[in-house]
N, C-alpha and C positions, 0 to 999 in steps of 0.2 A: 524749955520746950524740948520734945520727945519728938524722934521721926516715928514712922510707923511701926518698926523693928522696936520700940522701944527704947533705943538708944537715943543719948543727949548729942542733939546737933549742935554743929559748931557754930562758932559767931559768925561766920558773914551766911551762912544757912540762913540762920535766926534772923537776920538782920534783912536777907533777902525775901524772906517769908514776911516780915512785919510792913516790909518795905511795900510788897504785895498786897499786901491784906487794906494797909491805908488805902491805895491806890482805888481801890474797889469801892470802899467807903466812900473814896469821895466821890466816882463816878455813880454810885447810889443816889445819892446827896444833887450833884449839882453834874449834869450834863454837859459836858466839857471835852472838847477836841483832846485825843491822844498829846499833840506838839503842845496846847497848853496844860494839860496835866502833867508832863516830863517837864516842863521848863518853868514850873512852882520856883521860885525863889523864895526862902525863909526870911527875906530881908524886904522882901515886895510886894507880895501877895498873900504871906499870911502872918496874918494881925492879931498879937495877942496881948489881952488889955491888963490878964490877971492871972498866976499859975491855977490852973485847975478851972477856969471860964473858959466861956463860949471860944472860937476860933472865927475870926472873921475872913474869911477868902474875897480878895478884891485882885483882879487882872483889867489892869485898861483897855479902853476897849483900841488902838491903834495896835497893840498884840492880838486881839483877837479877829477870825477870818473876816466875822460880817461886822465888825466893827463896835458892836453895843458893848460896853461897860459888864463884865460876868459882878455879879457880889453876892455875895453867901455868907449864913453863918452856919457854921457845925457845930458837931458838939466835941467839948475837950478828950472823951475821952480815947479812940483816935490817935490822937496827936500824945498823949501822953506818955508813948514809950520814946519820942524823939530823943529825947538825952540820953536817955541809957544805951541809944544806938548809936549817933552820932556825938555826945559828947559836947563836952564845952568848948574843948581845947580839938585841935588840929593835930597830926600825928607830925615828927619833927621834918622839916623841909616841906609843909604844903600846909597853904592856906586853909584857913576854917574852913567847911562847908557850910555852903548859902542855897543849894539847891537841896529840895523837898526828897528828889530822887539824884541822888549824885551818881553818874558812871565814872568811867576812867579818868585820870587826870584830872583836869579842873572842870569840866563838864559837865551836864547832865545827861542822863540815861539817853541813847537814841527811840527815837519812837519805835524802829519793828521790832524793837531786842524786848521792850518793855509791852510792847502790845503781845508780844508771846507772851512773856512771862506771864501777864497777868489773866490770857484765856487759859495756860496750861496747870495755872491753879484752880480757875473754875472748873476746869473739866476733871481733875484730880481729885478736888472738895468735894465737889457738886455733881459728878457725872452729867455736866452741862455744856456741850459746846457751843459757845458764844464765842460773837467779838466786842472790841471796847460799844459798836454806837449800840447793843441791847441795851447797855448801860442807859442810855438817853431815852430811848426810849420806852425801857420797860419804868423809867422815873414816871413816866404819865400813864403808865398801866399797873397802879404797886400792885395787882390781882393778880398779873400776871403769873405764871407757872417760875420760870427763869427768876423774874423777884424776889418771888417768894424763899423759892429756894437759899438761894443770895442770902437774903434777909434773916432766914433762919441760921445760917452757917455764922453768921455776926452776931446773932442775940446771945 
């Protein structure tokens, strides 16, 4: 990956822009509260049956605000840079990573750090300013202008 200069970005760039890019994806995909999008667990909510198959997203619903059971499936491709980001292995003194978006320490990302991050890529990409709930609800308008846009910046 290239910045706009041309130049090769560096790994946590790279890794913050992929980290970005899923994020979007899956609020394309499935309309989902910020606090559950950042608190994705790899060990909980996403279920995977075969390298290179579907991705099944499940969040209980006693985590989520109104209660009902979220389940999804995506498509693998998505999730397929996960390794090359995060790795198999842990760096030395700290646990694997188990969150989808990992912040500081053992953590995941906070919600306003991560809700920027991800309108300042739309509006950077896309000359789109949005916030995460367009995400929700332009899922039930895919016609929509903002959508579209989106949609094309991923194909």
């Amino acid at each position: 990956m290239v910045d706009r200069g041309g130049r090769e970005k560096a790994p946590r760039a790279r890794a913050l822009e992929v980290q970005t890019a899923l994020a979007i994806e899956i609020l394309l995909m499935v309309p989902i509260r910020i606090g559950n999008l950042v608190a994705l667990d790899l060990e909980r909510h996403i279920i995977r049956w075969r390298v290179g198959g579907a991705v099944h997203l499940a969040i209980p619903g006693p985590e989520v605000k109104n209660g009902f059971d979220i389940e999804a499936v995506l498509p693998a491709r998505p999730f397929a840079s996960l390794t090359s980001i995060y790795g198999n292995t842990a760096p030395a003194g700290r646990q694997a990573v188990h969150w989808l978006f990992p912040g500081q320490g053992q953590g995941h990302k906070g919600v306003t750090g991560f809700r920027s991050q991800i309108t300042r890529c739309v509006k950077l990409e896309c000359g789109l300013d949005v916030n995460h709930i367009c995400f929700g609800t332009s899922r039930q308008n895919s016609s929509s202008m903002p959508t579209r846009a989106l949609m094309a910046w991923f194909a």
